[in-house]
N, C-alpha and C positions, 0 to 999 in steps of 0.2 A: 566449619566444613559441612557440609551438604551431607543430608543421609544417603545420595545418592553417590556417594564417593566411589570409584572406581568404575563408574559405568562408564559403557563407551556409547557416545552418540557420534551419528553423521549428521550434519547441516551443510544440507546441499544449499547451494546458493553463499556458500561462506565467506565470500571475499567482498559480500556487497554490503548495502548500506547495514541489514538488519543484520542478515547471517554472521556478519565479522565480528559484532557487538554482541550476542545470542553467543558464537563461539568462546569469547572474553572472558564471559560471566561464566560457561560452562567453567572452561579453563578454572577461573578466578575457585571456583565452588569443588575443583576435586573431580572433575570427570576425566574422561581420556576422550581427548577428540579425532574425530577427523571429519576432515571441509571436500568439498568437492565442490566447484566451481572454470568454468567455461574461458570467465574472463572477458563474455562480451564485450567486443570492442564498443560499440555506444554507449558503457558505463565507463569501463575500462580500457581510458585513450591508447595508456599510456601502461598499457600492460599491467604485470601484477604487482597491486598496489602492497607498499610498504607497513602498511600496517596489519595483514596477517600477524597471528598472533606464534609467535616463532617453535611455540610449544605443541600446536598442531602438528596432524599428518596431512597434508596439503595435495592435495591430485587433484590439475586439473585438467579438465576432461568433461565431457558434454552427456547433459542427463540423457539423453536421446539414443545413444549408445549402450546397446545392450551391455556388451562385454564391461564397460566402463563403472556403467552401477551397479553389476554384479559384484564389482571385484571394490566397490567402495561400501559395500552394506554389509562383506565379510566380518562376521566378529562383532556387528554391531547391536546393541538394545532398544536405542532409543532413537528415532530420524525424526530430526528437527529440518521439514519440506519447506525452505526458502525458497527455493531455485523458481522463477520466470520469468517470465521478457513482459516487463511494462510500460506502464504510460498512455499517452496519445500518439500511436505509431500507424503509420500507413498499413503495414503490413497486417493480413489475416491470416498465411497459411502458418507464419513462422509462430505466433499466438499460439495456434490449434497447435501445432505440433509440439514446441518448447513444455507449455501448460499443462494441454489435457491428454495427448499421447504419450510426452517424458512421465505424466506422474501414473497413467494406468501402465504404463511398460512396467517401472518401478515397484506396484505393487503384484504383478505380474510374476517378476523374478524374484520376488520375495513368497511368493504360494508355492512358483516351480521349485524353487530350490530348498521349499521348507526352511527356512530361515525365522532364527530362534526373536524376533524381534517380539520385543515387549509393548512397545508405544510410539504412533507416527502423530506428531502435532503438525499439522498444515498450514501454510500460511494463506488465511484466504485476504478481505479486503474487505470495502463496504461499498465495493463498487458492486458488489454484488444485489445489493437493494438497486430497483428503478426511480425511487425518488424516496425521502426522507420523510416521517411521520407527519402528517399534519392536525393543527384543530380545527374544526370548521366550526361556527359559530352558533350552526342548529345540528350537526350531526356528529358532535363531540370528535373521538380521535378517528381519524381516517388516514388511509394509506392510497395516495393520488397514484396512478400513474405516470410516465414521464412524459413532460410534457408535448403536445408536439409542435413539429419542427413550422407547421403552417402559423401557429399560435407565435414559436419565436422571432416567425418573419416580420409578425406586425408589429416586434419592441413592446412583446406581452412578459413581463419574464415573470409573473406571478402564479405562484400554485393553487391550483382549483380543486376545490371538492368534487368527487366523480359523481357524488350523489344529484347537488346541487349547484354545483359550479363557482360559489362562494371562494372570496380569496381566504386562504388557509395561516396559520401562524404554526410556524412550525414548533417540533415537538420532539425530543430525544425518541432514536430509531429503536425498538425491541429486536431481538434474535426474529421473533414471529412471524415479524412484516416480509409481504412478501417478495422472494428473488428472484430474479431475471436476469439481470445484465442487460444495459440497455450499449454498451457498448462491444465491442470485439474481446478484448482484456477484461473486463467485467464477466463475458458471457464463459470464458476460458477459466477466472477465477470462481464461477458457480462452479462449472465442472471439476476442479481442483478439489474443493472441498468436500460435493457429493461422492464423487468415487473415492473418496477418503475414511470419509463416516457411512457410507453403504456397505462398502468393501473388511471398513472396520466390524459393521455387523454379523455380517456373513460370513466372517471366520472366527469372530470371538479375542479381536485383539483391540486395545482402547484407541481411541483415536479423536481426536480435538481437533476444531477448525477455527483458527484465532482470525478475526474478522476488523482488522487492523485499519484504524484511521488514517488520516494523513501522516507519514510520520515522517520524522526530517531531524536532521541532528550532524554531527561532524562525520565526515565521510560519504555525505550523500554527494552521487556525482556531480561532481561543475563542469560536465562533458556534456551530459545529455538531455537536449532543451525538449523533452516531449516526458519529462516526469519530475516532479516532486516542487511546487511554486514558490516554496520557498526559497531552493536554487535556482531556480529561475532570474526571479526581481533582484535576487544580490546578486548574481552574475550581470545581470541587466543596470543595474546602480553604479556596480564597478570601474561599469565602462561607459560611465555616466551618458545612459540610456533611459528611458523611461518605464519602468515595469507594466505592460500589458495587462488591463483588465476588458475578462470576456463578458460580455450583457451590460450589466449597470455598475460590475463590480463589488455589490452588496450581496451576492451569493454569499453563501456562509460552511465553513468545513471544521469539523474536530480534526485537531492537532494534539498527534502525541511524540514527544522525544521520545529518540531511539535506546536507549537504556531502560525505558520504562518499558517500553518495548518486548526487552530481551526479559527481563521481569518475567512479564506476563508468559513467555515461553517457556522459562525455570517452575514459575505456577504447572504450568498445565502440566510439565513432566511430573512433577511431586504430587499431583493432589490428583484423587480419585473423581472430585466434586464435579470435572467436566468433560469427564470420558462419556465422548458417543453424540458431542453438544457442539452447536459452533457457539461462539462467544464472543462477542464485541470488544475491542478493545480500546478505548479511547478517555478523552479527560471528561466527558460526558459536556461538555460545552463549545458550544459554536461561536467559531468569528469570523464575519466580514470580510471577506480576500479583499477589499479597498484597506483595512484596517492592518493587515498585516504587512501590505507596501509602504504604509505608513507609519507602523511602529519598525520595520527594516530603514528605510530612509530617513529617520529619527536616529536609529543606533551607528547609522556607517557616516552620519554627517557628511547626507548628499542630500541636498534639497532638490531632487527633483518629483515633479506631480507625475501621478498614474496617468496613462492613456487609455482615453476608452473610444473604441475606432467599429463601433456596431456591431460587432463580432460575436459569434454564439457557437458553441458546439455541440449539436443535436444530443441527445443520449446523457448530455449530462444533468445532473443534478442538481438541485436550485438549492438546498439547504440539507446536511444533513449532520444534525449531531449523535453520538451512539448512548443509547441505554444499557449505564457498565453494570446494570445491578447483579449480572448474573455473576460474573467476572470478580466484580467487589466480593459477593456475598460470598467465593474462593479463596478468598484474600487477598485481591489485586487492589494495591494502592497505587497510583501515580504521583511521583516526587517532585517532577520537574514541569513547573507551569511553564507558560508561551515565550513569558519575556525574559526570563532565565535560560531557556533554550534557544533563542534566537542569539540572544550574547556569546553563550557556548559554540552555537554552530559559527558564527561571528566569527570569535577566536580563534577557531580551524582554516576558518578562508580566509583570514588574513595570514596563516600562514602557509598558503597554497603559492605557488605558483602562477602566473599566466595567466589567470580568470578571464577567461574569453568570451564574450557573446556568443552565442551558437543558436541563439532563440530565433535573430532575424532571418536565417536561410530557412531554420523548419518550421518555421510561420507559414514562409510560402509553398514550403512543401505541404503541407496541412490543407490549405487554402485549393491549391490546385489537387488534392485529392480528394475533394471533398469532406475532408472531418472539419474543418472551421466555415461559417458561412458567414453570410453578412444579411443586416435587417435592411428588409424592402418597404419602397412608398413611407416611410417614416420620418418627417424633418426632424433634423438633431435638437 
């Protein structure tokens, strides 16, 4: 049992991939919960999914409303801030508003109403870096910019020293380097985390910003083709498609299962070590997104090859693995490696229902908004 036994937390965002697992383990550990979740339909097709944990106080209801999170932070210690709208989505007002208005209203109605809260952990991301550590070969460790998009037009997908323009080998990312967001959702998770740990400052309550790899694991949507690529290609495999690789497909991302996940969120409530810090959370090693369609197409015994159709999406990132040292040196361990997690998530989708493609209409939705482009003057 948890020293923390009787606390109550809120985890907003509780019904989705992290918050439902984070809720589990509260549960599992002795807390008193309650969730608060929207239910977005882009995650949630097919309304509210059946694995809430039955021992929650369950409201749902939309961070964005005042009345709503007032009346869900009633009584509460500890707010585990899941809740926002991610991916690669067309939209930028509903971003801004979901992300960085839901989470300043939030600590808003937590000042007006003097509200006895102890500790808000945030969920930020590593989208919040513009591009991932590099070494360059005469100016040791550097931190590139991202790339640009005139650079991806010519089928350059390689990272440059800003110094000297040298191609770079990449290098696990520090809390240090610096953040930006080169995307919409990137730019809305910086804001998420700043007004979380400034706001923490400024009234003297602890506050962590967990800075969360790729994470994937059972329960992540097979609804919504503009987040998490690991549902993606098995939803794409399923229905024996071929999983979509963007650039050359040797881009490279830190992958973490989601229980290790929720881990790291039970850390940051218990330990003092990373109040006030954002903290990376990941297996601190990068793989190949070719690599991962191939050990997915390996495990579902679908032989089909990745497609690579010139495709790039500005903003994003060419490598990024994270530097857990802070995170470790707290006591964060990761249990669960790639190919024990991919089995596991596996075993969930095989017993899903209806696993449908959804990737090929918002491909072109993508395309015709501008977030996917395609490489110019370049023979295949």
């Amino acid at each position: 049992m948890s020293e923390c036994h009787g606390k109550r937390a809120l985890v907003t965002g509780g019904a989705g991939l992290i918050g439902s697992h984070v809720a589990d383990l509260l549960v599992r550990e002795g807390w008193r919960v309650r969730v608060l979740d929207n239910l977005e339909p882009q995650t949630h097709r097919r309304g509210r999914p059946t694995w809430i944990n039955e021992r929650v106080e369950f409201i749902e209801g939309d961070l964005r409303d005042r009345e709503t999170i007032a009346a869900a932070l009633d009584k509460i210690d500890v707010i585990f801030h899941q809740a926002a709208y991610g991916g690669y989505m067309p939209e930028i007002v509903k971003y801004v508003h979901v992300n960085s208005l839901g989470t300043a209203q939030m600590l808003e109605v937590i000042r007006e109403k003097k509200l006895s809260i102890q500790k808000i952990i945030v969920a930020s991301s590593q989208a919040v870096y513009s591009e991932g550590a590099g070494i360059c070969p005469k100016h040791n460790v550097v931190f590139p910019p991202v790339r640009p998009v005139e650079q991806l037009r010519r089928g350059d997908w390689q990272v440059h020293c800003p110094i000297c323009g040298a191609i770079t080998k990449s290098a696990p990312t520090p809390e240090n380097a610096p953040v930006g967001g080169e995307t919409v959702y990137g730019l809305t998770k910086v804001d998420q985390e700043k007004l979380v740990l400034l706001w923490g400052k400024q009234v003297g309550l602890p506050t962590v910003a967990l800075r969360y790899s790729c994470t994937y694991g059972p329960r992540q949507s097979i609804f919504n083709p503009y987040t998490g690529v690991i549902a993606i290609f098995c939803t794409r495999l399923l229905n024996n498609l071929p999983p979509v690789l963007y650039e050359d497909g040797e881009q490279t991302r830190d992958f973490s299962f989601v229980e290790d996940i929720a881990r790291a969120n039970l850390l940051a409530a218990e330990t003092d070590e990373l109040d006030g810090l954002p903290a990376n959370v990941g297996s601190g090693h990068g793989t190949p997104i070719r690599e991962v369609a191939e050990q997915l197409s390996t495990a579902l015994k679908i032989d089909i090859a990745p497609e690579i159709n010139g495709e790039f999406r500005p903003g994003e990132m060419r490598h990024l693995s994270s530097d857990t040292t802070r995170i470790r040196a707290a006591g964060y361990d990761p249990h669960v490696d790639l190919a024990e997690g991919i089995a596991r998530y596996l075993d969930w989708v095989r017993a899903q229902s209806d696993v449908r493609d959804y990737f090929s209409e918002a491909a072109e939705i993508l395309r015709s908004k501008g977030i996917v482009h395609k490489v110019q003057n370049v023979s295949p």
